[in-house]
N, C-alpha and C positions, 0 to 999 in steps of 0.2 A: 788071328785077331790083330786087331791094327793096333799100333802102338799109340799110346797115350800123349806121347811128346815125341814130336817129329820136328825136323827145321830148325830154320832159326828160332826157336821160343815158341814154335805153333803147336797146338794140343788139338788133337780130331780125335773123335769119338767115330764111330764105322756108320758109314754113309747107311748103309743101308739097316738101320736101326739096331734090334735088339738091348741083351742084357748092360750093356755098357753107354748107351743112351739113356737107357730109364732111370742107371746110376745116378750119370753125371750130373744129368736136368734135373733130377729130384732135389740132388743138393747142389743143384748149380751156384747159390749164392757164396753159400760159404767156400765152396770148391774154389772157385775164381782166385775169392783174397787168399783163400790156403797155395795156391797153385802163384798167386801175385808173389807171395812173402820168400817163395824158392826161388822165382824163373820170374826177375825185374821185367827183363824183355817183354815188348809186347808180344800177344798171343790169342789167337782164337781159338772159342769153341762151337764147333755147329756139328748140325742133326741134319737129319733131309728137307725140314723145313726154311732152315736159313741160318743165320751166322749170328753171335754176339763176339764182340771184341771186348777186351782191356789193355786199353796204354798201359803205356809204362809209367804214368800218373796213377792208375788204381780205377780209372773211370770206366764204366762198364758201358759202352756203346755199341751200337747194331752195327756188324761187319759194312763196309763199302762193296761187298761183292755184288754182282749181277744181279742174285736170285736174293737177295736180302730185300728186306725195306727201307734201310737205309738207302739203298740203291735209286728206291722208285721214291723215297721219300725226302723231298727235298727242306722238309721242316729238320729234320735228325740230321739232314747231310751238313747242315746251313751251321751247326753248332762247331764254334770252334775249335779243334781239338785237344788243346792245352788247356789241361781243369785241374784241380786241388783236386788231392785224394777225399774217395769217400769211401766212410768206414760201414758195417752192417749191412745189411741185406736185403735181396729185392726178391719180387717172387718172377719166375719167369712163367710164361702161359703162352698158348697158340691163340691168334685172334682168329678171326672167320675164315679170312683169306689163305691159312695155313701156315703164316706169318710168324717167326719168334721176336715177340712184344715183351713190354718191361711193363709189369700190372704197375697202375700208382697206388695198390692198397695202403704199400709201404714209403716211406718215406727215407733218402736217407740221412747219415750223420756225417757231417762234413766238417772234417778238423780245420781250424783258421792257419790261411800263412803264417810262418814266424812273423816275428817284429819288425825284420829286419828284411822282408822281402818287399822288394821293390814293385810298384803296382804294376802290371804287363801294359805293353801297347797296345793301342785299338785294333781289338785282329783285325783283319782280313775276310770278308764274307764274297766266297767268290757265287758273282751275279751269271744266271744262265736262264736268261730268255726265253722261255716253253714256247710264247706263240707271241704272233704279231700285234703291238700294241700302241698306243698313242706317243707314247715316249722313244722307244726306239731301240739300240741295243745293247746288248753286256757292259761294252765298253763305260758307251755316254749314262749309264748309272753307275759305274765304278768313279766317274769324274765327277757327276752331280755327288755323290756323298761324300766326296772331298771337299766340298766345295759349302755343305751344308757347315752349320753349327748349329749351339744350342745355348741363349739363354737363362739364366736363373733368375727366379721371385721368390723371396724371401715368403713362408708362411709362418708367422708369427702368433703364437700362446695370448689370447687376448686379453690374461689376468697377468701376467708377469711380461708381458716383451720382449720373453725368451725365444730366439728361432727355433722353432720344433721341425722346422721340413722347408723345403726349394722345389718348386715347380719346375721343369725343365720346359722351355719352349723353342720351337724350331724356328731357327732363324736364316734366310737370303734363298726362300724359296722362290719370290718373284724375279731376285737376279737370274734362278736357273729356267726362268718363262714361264711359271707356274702363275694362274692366276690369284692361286688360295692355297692354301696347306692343303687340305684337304683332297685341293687339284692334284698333289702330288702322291699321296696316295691311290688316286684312285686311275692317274696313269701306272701306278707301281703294281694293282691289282689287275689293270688291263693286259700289261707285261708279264705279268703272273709270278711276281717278283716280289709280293707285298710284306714277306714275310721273312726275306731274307735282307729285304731293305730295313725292316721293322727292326731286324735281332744288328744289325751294321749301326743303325740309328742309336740303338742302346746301347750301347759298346759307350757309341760318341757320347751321349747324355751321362753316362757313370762314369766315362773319365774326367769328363768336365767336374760331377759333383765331387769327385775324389782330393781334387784340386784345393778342397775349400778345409781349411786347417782343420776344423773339428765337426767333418762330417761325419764321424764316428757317433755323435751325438743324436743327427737331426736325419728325416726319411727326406727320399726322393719322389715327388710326383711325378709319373711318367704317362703320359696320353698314350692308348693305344687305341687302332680300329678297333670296331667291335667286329669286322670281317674275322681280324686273326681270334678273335677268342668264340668264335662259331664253329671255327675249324676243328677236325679233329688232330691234323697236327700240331695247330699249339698243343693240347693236350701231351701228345707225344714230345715236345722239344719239354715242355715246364717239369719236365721229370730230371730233368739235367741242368734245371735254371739255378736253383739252389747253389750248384757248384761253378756255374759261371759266374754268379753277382758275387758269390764268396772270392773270386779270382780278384776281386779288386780291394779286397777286405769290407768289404760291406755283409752285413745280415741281410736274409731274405726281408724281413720283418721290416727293415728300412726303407724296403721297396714297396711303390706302393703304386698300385693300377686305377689311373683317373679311365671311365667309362664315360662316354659323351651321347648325349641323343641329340645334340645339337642337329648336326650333320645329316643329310635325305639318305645317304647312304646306310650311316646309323641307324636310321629310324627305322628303317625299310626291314634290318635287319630284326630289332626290337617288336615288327608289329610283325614276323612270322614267327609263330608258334615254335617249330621244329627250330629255329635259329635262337628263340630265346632260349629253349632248353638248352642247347649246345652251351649258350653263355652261362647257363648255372650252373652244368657240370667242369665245366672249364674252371670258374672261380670257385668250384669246391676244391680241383686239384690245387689250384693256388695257395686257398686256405689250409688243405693240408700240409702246405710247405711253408708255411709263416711268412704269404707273402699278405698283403693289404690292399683293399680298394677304394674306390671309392666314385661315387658319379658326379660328374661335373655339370655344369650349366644347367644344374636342376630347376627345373620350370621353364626351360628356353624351350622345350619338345611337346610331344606327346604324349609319352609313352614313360613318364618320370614316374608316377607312383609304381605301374606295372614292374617297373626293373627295379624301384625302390623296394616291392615285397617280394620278387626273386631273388636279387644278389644279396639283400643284409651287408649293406656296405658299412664299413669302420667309418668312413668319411661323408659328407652330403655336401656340398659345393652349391651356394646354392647362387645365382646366373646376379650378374651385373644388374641389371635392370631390374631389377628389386631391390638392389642396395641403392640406389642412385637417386637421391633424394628423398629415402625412407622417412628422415629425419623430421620432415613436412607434409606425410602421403600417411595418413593413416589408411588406408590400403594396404599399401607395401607394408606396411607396421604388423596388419593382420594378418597378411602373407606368410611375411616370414615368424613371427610368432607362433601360426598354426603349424609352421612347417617344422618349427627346432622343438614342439611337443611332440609333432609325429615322430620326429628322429628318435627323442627319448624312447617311445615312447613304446619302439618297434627295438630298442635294446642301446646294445652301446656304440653308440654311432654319433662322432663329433660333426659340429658345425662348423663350416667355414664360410665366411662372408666371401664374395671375391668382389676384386673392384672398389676397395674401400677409399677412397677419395678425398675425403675432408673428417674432420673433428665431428660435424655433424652427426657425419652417418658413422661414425666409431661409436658413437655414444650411444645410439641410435642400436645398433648392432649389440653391441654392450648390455642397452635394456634389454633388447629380444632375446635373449639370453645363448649367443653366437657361441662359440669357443676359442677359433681361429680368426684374425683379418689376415687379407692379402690384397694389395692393392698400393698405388700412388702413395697411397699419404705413407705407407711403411716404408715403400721403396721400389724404382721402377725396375723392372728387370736387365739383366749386365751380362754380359759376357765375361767380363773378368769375374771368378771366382775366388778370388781375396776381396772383392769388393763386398761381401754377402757377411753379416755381423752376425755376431753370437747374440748379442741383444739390442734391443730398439730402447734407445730411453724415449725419446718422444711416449711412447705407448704403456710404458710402465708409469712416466709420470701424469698419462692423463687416466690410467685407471686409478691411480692415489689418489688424484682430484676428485675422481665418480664411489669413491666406495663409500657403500650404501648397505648399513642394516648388519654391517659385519660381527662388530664388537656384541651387539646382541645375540645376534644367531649365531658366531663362532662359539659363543661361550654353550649355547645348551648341545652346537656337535661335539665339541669335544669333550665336554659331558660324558657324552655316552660311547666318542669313537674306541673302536678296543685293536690296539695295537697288534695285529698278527704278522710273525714274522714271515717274511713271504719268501718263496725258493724264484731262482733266477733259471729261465729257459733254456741259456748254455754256461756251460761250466766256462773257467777260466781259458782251456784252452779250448774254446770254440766248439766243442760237444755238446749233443743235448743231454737233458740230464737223463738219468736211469731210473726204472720204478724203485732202484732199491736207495737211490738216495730221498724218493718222495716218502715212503716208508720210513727213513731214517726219521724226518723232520714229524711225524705222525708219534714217533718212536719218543721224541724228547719234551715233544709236547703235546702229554696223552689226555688234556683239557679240550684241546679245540678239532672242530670240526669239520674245519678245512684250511688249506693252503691256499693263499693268495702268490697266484704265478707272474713275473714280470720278465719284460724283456731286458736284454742291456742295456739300457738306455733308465731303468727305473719305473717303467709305464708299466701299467696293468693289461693282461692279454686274459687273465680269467681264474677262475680256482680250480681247486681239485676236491672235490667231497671227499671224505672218509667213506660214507655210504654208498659212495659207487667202486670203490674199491674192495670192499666187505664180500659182495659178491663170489670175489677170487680167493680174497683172504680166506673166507669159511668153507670154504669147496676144497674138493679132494684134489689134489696136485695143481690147485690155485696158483699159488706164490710159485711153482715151479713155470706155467703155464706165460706168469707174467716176468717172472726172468728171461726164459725162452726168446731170443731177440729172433728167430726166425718169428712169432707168432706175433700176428697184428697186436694183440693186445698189450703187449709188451713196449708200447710203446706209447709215451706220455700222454702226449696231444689228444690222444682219444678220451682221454679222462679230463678233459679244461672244458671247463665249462664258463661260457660268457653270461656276466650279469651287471647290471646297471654300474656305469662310474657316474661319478657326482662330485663336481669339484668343492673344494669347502667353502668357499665363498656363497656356496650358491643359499639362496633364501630356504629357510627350513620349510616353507610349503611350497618348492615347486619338490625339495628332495623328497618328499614325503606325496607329492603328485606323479613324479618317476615312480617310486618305490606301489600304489596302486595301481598301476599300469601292468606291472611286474610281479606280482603276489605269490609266487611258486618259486621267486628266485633267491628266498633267503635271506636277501639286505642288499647291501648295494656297497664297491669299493669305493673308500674316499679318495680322492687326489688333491695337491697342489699345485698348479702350472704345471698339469700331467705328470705328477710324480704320485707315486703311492704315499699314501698316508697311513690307511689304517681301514679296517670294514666294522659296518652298520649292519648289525642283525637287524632281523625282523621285529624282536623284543625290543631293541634299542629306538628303532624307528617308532613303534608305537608308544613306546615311552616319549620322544621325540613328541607327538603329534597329544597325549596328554597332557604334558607339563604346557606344551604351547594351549590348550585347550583350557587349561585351569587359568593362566596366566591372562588368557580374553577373558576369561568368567570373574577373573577377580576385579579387572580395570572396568569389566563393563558396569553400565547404570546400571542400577535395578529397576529403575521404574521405563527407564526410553530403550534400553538393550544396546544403548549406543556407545563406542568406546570413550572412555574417561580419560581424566589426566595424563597417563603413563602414554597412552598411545599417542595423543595431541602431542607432546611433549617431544615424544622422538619424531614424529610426524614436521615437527616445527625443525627442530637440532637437524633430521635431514634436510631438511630446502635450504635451511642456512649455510650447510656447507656446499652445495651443489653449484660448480661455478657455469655450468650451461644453460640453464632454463630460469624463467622467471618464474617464481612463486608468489601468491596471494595467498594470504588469510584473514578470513572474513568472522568479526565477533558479533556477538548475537548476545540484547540484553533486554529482557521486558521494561516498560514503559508503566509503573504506576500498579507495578503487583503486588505490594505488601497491600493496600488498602484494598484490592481486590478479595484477595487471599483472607483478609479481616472480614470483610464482607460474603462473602459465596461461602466461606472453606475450603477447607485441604482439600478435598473429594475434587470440588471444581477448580482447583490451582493446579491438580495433576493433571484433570484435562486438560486444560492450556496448554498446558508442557510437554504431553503426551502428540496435542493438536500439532504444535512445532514440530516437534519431533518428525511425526509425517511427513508434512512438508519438506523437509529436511530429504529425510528415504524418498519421497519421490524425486526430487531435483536428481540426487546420487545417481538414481535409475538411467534416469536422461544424463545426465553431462558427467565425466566420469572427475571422479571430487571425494576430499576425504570429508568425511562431518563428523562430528564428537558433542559427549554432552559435558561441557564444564563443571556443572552441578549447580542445580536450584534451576535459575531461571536464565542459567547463561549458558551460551551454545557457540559451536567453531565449525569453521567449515574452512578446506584450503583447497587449492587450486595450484596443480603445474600446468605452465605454457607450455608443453611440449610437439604442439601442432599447432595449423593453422586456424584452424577452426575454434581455437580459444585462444582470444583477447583479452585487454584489459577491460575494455568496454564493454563485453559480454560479462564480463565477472561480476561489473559493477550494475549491469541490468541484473544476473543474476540474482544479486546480493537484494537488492531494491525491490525485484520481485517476490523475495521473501517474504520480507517485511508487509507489502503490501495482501497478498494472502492471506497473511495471516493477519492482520489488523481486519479482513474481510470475514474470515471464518470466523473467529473468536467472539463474534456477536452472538451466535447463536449458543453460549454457554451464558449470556447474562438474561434477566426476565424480562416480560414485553414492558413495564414498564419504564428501566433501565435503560433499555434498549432506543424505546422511542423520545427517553429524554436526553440519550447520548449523552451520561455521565452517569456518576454512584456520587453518594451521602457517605462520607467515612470521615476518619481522624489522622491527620496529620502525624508526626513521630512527633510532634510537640504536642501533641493531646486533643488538639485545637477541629472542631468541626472542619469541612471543608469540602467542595466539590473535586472531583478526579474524573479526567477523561478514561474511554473506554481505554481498553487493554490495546498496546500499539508493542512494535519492537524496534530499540535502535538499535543503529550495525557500525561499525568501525571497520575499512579496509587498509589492507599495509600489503602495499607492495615491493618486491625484494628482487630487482631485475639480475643477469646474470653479469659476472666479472667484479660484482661488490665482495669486500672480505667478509669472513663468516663470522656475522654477530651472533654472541654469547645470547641465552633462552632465556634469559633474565631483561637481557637490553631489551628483547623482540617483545617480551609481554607488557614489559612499562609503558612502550609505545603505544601497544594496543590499548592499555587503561586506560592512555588519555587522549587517544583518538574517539573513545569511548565518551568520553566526559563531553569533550564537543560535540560528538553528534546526540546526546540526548538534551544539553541547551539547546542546538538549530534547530529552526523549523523543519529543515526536510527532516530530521532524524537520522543523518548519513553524514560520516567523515571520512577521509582519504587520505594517503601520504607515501610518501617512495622513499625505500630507504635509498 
């Protein structure tokens, strides 16, 4: 029988199989760390299939021998071999080829450097040419990625201006002859290099982010081919990635995979079937390993919805050329609008504007209801890494300027928001948590029905039901089952379940427009500039969508269905504060209706008013405008400039064509005689006989351009009263004025 430890530190099992092979591979995981914790030295164990190694780090990698696949596998070879211990267990399996594979069923647990350990140099990826390619050889790609760097852009929280993440972009490709980034890749793929250029490049990009004082806080966007995530050796290297981004102190969960269909290469990739499945098993391993994606230059391709309903990306990026002068393109408006409901809408999936440029299109971005800006106007991208800010005031003080509807809608979320104490994904020292400390928190708080999961950083990644747990719990050696760290189940992540976030700002009927979309998912976690807040049951939300419902029923008319007072009123208080758009509102007052109303009755006074009213809803239809009924026979109607296509001068045909409509319809409610003498016989409020023209309306316009200070709702309506006054002395029936 061969001995079990032989060598310097090496362990062989008998080439030629039997009882001592089926041992050791059966429990090969835990064998390893037990076999690590004696004999530090590194040490291999192989069967007649082939080899696995562990350094003297703890890291479990496929031998470099001949007959290994490490050997033929240049994705595994490419990985460099100094990693943080990993703790827990893997399962090992034969693939087809007769190969010993590391299955990714499992995932593992990767304890964080001390405090005090100094982040490593950018290894070393040594480059080795398979076949002749447009670039050239080992050498001149060891010099090209010396020679590369990598910029940072700030991606910025669009309700706070808090930096939440940095783009990395590659930079002095054209120095090394390349015509386009892209060029450079796709000589790296001709060289057949793409992947070990790919994992060099990343080194570079995470040392760069490392650089930036509190990137412990904010994620990295990292561009990658979509060649490498078609391959089946990414697959194979992202089983060990976890513990290379941990090498630099960074969480997987920080990291985060930008997908592009920009690119012909891309594309090409995305429109073959057999290549896009590759990509969706790929970003499942990802996912299993708390990493993040997300697809960039959404709408610049083809093939964007298609990989928008495979991958379920955390991120949606959506392509310059729709931000860029959205502010005036209601097009672009509709675009991106349809597009950050699909996101919703398809789960929890934020928006990011890119390219953001001016005030316009922030604000712009801001209404469409974006999450993220990145672009010029936040900051252009730098190569120093102290130059990259924990936060933007510009962007926090222009979202202070735009906030819109808060104080009202904050007051009915928090109403109902129910504060659950949520568990954190790794324990203090960098471990994931255990089912038995999710247990614990089930244990202290035996009211609620689930766990709200976050990452370090405070964000929401998902919950844990009670009821998917239950399963284990009430079965026979359950709880033994999910203790069990060899057995997949035993292991958190399988029980997170993702469901809508919602930041609290947002307006209670787009939360309550998520929250339908989504109806199997229980309620929805609330955030603050990405921070957890607290979760929305399903109860709470229909309550939510009640109170809002009774709230329209009490303001509204009874007789026109149209909103009253309360909504005009804030209607008004918003434009007033709004320092970018110009607002109009238009007052509406019948023309000689008490003697009408004395003459016809009430029956034919409500027609009138009912008549307006129409009027009224149809304009709405066409020109998009708030209307209200004052009460009686007085009526509003308001108007933001927020595109081109409405003017002042449109507002004020609008208003005029009102009026004139309805001085046309409203004949046919007086009698043929009336009618043909074009007046009524009634009494003056002095008692006094008196002739009265037919029923007319006059209008009062106030306009309120953008950069005025926000006048009090008291100032804006005086104005309107006696804008009102003049235009029922003038002849045309119409007055105007700017604040």
């Amino acid at each position: 029988m061969s001995p079990l430890l032989s060598g310097a530190g090496l362990c062989e099992a008998p080439g030629a199989g039997g009882i001592w092979s089926l041992l050791v591979f059966a429990f090969a995981p835990s064998c390893l760390r037990l076999l690590h914790r004696w004999f530090p030295a590194p040490f291999t164990l192989k069967n007649r299939y082939g080899a696995i190694a562990m350094n003297s780090f703890g890291v479990v990698t496929p031998s470099a021998q001949s007959g290994s696949s490490a050997a033929r596998d240049p994705a595994l070879s490419a990985i460099p071999p100094v990693l943080p211990v990993i703790s827990g267990s893997k399962r090992i399996s034969d693939d087809q080829d007769g190969n010993c594979s590391i299955s990714p069923t499992l995932r593992e647990r990767v304890r964080e450097r001390p405090p005090d350990f100094d982040p490593p140099p950018i290894p070393a990826v040594e480059i080795k040419a398979r076949q002749p390619g447009s670039f050239g050889t080992a050498s001149r790609w060891q010099i090209a990625l010396e020679q590369l760097d990598y910029a940072l852009q700030p991606i910025v929280n669009i309700h706070t201006g808090a930096c939440d993440g940095c783009e990395a972009l590659l930079r002095n490709s054209a120095e090394l002859g390349f015509a386009s980034i892209p060029a450079l890749f796709n000589a790296a793929h001709d060289d057949g290099v793409l992947l070990e250029v790919d994992l060099a490049l990343r080194a570079k990009a995470i040392h760069k982010f490392i650089e930036i004082p509190f990137h412990h806080q904010i994620m990295l966007f990292y561009n990658i081919d979509n060649r490498l995530l078609s391959s089946a050796a990414t697959a194979h290297h992202s089983l060990v990635l976890p513990a290379f981004i941990r090498r630099f102190g960074i969480h997987p969960h920080q990291f985060v995979y930008e997908i592009s269909e920009r690119h012909d290469e891309n594309i090409q990739i995305l429109h073959d079937c057999q290549g896009l499945a590759n990509i969706k098993d790929t970003l499942g391993v990802f996912r299993n390993e708390l990493f993040r994606y997300a697809i960039d230059d959404f709408g610049a391709g083809f093939s964007g919805l298609q990989l928008l309903y495979h991958a379920a990306p955390d991120f949606l990026k959506i392509d310059r050329f729709f931000i860029a002068g959205m502010a005036s393109d209601q097009r672009k408006q509709l675009f991106v609008s349809a597009t950050v409901k699909m996101a919703r809408g398809l789960g929890n999936n934020a928006v990011i504007a890119e390219g953001v440029e001016t005030i316009e299109e922030f604000f712009a971005c801001n209404q469409m209801g974006c999450d993220y800006v990145q672009g010029y106007l936040v900051q252009r991208p730098t190569t120093i890494s102290g130059e990259i800010k924990e936060s933007y005031p510009l962007i926090s003080e222009l979202q202070n300027r735009n906030r819109r509807h808060e104080s009202h809608d904050l007051e009915h979320i928090h109403r109902q928001l129910k504060k659950i104490s949520p568990i954190t994904f790794y324990n203090g020292d960098g471990s994931m948590i255990d089912i038995d400390q999710v247990f614990e928190v089930f244990r202290r708080s035996p009211g609620i029905s689930l766990v709200p999961v976050l990452n370090r950083n405070q964000e929401p990644i998902g919950v844990i039901w009670e009821k998917d747990l239950k399963e284990y719990v009430y079965s026979p050696f359950g709880r033994e089952i999910l203790r069990n760290r060899a057995s997949a189940a035993s292991h958190v992540p399988r029980f997170i379940t993702r469901i809508p976030t919602v930041e609290i700002r947002t307006r209670v009927e787009h939360v309550l427009e998520v929250f339908s979309q989504h109806q199997n998912s229980g309620g929805a976690l609330i955030t603050e500039g990405g921070k957890y807040q607290g979760f929305l049951s399903t109860e709470a939300l229909l309550q939510l969508l009640f109170v809002k419902n009774v709230e329209e029923a009490r303001d509204q008319n009874p007789l026109t269905k149209l909103p009253g007072n309360f909504l005009i009123n804030r209607y008004v208080a918003e434009g007033n504060r709004d320092p970018n758009f110009t607002y109009v509102y238009g007052y509406f007052d019948f023309d000689n209706f008490k003697p009408f109303n004395d003459t016809y009755g009430l029956r034919s006074g409500d027609r009138a008013i009912i008549m307006f009213a129409e009027i009224l809803k149809e304009t709405s239809n066409r020109i998009r405008c708030f209307i209200g009924h004052v009460g009686g026979d007085d009526f509003f109607i308001g108007f933001k400039l927020d595109d081109d296509q409405l003017t002042l001068q449109l507002c004020r045909d609008l208003i005029s064509d009102l009026c004139r409509r309805f001085a046309s319809d409203v004949v046919s409610v007086y009698n043929a005689a009336d009618r043909k003498n074009g007046y009524i016989s009634s009494y003056d409020r002095a008692g006094k006989p008196q002739r009265f023209p037919l029923l007319t309306v006059s209008a009062a316009m106030l306009s309120r351009p953008p950069g005025t200070h926000a006048h009090p709702l008291d100032e804006t309506f005086k104005v309107l009263a006696e804008l009102k006054k003049q235009a029922k002395s003038s002849g045309e029936k119409f007055a105007a004025f700017e604040l």
